[in-house]
N, C-alpha and C positions, 0 to 999 in steps of 0.2 A: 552801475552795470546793468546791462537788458538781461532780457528772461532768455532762460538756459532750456532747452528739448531734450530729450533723454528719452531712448525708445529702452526698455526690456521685451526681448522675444520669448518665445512659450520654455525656452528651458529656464529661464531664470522667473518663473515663475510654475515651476512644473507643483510643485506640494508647496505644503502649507512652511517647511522650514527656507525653502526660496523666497516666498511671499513676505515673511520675515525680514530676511537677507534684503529684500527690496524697500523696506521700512526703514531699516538700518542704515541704508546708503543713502535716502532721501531724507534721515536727517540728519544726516553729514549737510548738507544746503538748507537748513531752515530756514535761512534768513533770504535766501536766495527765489525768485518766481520763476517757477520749473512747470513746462507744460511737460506730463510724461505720456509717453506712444507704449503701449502695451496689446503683445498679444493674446493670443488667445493660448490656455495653460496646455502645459505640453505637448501632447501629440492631438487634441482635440480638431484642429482644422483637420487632419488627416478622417477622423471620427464623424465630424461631421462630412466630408465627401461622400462617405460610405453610407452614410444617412437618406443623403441625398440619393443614390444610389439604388439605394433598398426601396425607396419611394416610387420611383420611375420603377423599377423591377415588380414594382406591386405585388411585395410579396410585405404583405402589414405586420408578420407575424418579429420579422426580423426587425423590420423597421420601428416596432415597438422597442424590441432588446435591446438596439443601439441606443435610443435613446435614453431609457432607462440605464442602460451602464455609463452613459454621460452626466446621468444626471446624479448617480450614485459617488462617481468619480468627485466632482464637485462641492456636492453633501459631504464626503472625506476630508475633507479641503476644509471645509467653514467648523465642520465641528472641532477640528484644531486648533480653528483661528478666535473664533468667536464661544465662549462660555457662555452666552446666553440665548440657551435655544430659543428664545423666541425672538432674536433681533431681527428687524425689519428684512433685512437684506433675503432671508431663510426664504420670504413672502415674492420677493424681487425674482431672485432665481429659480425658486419652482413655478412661479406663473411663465415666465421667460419658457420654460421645458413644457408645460403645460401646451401655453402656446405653439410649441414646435409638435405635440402628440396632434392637436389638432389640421394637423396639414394634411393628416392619411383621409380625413373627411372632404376637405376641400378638391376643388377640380386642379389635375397637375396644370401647369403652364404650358403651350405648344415651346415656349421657347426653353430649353434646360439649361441655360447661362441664366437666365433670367432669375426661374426656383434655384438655381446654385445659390445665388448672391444674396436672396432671400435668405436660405438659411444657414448656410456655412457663415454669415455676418453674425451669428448667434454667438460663436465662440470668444470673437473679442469682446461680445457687450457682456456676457455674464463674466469673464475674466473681469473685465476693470471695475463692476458696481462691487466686487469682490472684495478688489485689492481696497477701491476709495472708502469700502466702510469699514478696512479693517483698518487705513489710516486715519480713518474717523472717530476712533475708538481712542486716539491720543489728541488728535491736533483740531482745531476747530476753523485753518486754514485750507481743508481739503474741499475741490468741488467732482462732482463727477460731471464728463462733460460728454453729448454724445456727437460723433463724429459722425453721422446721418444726418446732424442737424449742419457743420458746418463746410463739410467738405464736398464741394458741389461738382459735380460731374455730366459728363455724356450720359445716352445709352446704351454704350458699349458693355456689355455686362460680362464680367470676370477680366475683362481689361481696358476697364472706364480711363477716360481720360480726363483730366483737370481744366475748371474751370475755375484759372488763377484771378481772373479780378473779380468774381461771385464770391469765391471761397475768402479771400480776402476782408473783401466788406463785412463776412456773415463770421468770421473770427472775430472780427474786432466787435462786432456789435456784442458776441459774446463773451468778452473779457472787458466791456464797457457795464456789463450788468453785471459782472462778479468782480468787480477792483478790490474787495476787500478778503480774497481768496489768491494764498501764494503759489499754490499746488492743482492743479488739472488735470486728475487723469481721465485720459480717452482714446481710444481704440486705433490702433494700428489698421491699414488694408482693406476701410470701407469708407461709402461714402455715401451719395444719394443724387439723386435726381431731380430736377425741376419741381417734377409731381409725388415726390417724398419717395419711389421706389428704395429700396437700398442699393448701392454696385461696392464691387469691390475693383481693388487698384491691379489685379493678377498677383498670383502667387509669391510669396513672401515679399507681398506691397508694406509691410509695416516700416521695415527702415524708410522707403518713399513719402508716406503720412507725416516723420520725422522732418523730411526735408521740405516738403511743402507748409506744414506751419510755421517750420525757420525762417523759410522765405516771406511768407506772406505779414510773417510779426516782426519779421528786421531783429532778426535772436541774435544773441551774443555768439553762441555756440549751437552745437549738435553735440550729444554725444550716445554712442549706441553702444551698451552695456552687454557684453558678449563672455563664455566659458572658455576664452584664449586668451592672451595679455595683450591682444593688439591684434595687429594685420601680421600673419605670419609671411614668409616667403614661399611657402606652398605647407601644404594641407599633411596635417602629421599622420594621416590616415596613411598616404602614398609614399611620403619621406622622410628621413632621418635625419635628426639634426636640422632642423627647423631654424630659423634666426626670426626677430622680431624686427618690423622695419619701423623703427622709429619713429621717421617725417618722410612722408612723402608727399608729391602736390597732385591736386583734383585731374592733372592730366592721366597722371600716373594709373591714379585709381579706378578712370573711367575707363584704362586701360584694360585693365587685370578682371575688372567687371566684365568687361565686353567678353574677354577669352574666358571667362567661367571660373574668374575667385570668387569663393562664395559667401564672401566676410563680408559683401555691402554687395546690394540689391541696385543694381546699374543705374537706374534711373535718380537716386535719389542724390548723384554727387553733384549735376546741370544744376536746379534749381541756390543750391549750397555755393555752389562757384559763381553764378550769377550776379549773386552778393557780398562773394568773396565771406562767407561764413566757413569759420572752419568746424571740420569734424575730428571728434575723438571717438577712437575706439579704445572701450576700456574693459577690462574685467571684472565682472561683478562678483569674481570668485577672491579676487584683492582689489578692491577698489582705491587703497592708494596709491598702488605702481600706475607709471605715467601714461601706459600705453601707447599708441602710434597717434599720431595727431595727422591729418590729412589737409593740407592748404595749396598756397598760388604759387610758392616758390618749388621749382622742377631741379634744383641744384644736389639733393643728396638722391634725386633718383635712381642713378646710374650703379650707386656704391654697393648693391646687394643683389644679384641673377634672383627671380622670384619665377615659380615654375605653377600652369595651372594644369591638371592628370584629368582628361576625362575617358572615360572607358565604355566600352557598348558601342562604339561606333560603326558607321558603313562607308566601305571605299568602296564606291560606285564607277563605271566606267562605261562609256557611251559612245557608240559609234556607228554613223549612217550605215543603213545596209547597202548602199550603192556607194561607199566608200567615198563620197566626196569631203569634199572641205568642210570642217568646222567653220560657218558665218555665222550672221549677227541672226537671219531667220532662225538656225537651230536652233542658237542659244534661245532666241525669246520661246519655243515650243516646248524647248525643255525646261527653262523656267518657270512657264504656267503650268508644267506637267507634275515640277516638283513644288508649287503653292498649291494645287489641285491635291495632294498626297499630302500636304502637312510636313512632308524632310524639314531641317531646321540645317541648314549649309554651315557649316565650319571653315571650310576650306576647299579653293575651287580651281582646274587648272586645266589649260587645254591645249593639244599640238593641232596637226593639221586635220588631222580626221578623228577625234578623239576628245571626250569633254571627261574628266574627271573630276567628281566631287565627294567629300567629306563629309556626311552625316550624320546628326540625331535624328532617330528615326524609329519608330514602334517595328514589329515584324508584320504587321496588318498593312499596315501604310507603307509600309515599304513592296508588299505584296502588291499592293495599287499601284503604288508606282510603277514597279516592273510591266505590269500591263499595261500602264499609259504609253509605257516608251516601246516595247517591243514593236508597235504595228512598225514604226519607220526605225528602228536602231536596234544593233547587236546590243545588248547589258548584260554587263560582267558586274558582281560583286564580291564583297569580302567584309562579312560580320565577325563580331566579338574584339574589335582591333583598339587602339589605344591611340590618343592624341594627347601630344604634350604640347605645353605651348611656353618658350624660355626668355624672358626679359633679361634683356641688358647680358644677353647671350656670350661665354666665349667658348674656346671648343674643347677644351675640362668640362664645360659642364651638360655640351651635349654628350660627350663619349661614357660621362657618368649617366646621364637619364637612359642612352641607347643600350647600356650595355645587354649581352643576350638578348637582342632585338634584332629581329631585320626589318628595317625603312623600308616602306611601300610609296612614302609620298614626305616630299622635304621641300619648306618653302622659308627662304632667310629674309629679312630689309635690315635698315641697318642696325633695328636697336630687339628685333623682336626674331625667334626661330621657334616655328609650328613642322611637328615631324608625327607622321601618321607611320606606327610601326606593329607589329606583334611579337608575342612571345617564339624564340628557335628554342 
């Protein structure tokens, strides 16, 4: 049997009794060669942003606090895990912090992706030297392994892009010098550069990390270890009565990705279907229930409606001031009007004089927007509004999402129904 991938994200390692729970599960597969993708411990990416933040706002006094309440948060963490204060790792992660206090000295970057990726990469490297010397501390098969060294990227920085046959060569060459280690952990979400920069893969890149070592080492499986039993059919935060979808195939899920399910990180199912690897999503909160298995057969897609809720949106509506025709010229002005503004389009529609769209969208950016488009076009909008979007659609299950709603915007094909509504 080949080597098995297993990403854990920041909640299954948020304290020292998850980090546990992560040891527990990992030797359920002893016998097994498991690369594991690990994030950075609970809300710490978030922490580091605001680091980041503080930095550029050059106010030192703050940008001291966060760090130190990072680093404080962390020391919480090992002195649960490890009894021996003086174990090396104590010496790993305060130099690691250490390092990060020195940045307030140094000249900031012109580019602010660039210092992002610099130190928000901080959070997965002190999570994993963490976890691998507390499973050091039983098994003499662990290595720690750093994902700066093998995952080779652009310089697109906070959303590098892979380079699949570098990354490739520079894995293997690193599991050709440790064959006698079954266990790998390294970092979810970052990577590096020709000239050693760090980047990362854009936000919550760690399940991605998963799927490109799957790829590149021809893995048996994936499997991403999550606080759900599976792929739900929509998110119990919005809905009641939840089902778990057992099997579905890579079309399915690149589906549900694309419309905003938040249980696998879009990008990560391509490289996985490529090689026809399949993925499990499991619960690290029961790790023997079977969870949802994700593969190439599309046969039990159809058997469960799955619903993805995003809310905060903008119904936009655009129309020449001289009343002419919606053509191809408008559309392309207001295209670069809305990539000029940063909108993120959800949903797009247009009659003869009239362009309607669907956005994610800040109230800043959207504020630009309105002034790009005003010089040549009437804009109407409508904030705070609600998109649902309903697989394997019939019409029980829209009149159940719609209810006490009035549709602004409804667009059906034949297996999908996207409906932009609000609260009456």
């Amino acid at each position: 049997m080949g080597m098995k991938v297993f990403k854990f994200g920041g909640a299954s390692v948020k304290n020292a009794e998850a980090v546990k729970n992560v040891a527990g599960i990992l030797q359920q597969f002893s016998e097994e060669q498991l690369f594991v993708v690990v994030s950075a411990m609970g809300k710490t990416t978030n922490a580091m942003e605001n680091i980041v933040s503080a930095l550029y706002d050059g106010d030192k006094g703050v940008f001291r606090e966060l760090v130190e309440e990072r680093r404080a948060f962390h020391v919480r963490i090992m002195k649960e895990l490890f009894e021996d204060q003086n174990h090396s790792v104590y010496t790993d992660v305060h130099g690691i912090f250490d390092e990060l206090i020195q940045k307030e000295e140094d000249p900031l970057a012109p580019n602010y992706d660039f210092q992002y990726d610099q130190i928000v990469a901080y959070g997965e490297v002190i999570s994993t030297k963490i976890i691998a010397a507390f499973l050091q501390l039983t098994r003499d098969d662990v290595i720690w392994g750093d994902s700066r060294t093998f995952i080779r990227t652009n310089h697109d920085y906070r959303a590098a892009e892979v380079d699949w046959e570098k990354t490739t060569q520079l894995i293997d060459a690193f599991r050709a010098s440790n064959t006698d280690k079954n266990v790998c952990i390294t970092q979810g979400f970052i990577g590096h550069t020709e000239e050693n920069f760090t980047t990362t893969l854009g936000r919550e890149g760690s399940d991605f990390t998963a799927g490109i070592i799957a790829y590149c080492t021809n893995a048996h499986s994936v499997t991403i270890w999550k606080d759900v039993p599976g792929m739900l059919n929509a998110d119990p935060k919005w809905f009641d009565n939840t089902v778990k979808l057992d099997r579905i195939s890579f079309k399915e899920a690149i589906e549900l990705a694309y419309y905003g399910a938040s249980v696998i990180h879009p990008k990560t199912i391509k490289p996985l279907q490529n090689k026809r690897i399949p993925l499990f999503v499991k619960s690290f909160v029961d790790p023997s229930a079977p969870g949802t298995i994700i593969q190439e057969s599309t046969e039990n897609d159809h058997l469960i409606p799955s619903f993805i809720f995003k809310v905060n949106q903008v119904l936009l509506s655009i129309t020449p001031k001289d009343f002419s025709f919606i053509v191809e010229e408008n559309l392309s002005d207001i295209f670069g009007k809305l990539a000029l503004a940063g909108g993120h389009i959800n949903i797009m529609q247009n009659s003869a004089v009239s362009f309607t769209v669907c956005l994610d969208i800040e109230d800043l950016r959207l504020n630009k927007l309105v002034d790009l488009l005003s010089e040549d076009y009437v804009v109407r909008y409508n904030r705070g509004l609600e998109l649902v979007t309903i697989r394997h659609f019939d019409q029980a299950t829209i009149d159940r999402v719609t209810n006490h709603r009035e549709i602004l915007m409804e667009q059906k094909t034949r297996h999908t129904a996207r409906i932009v509504m609000k609260n009456v």
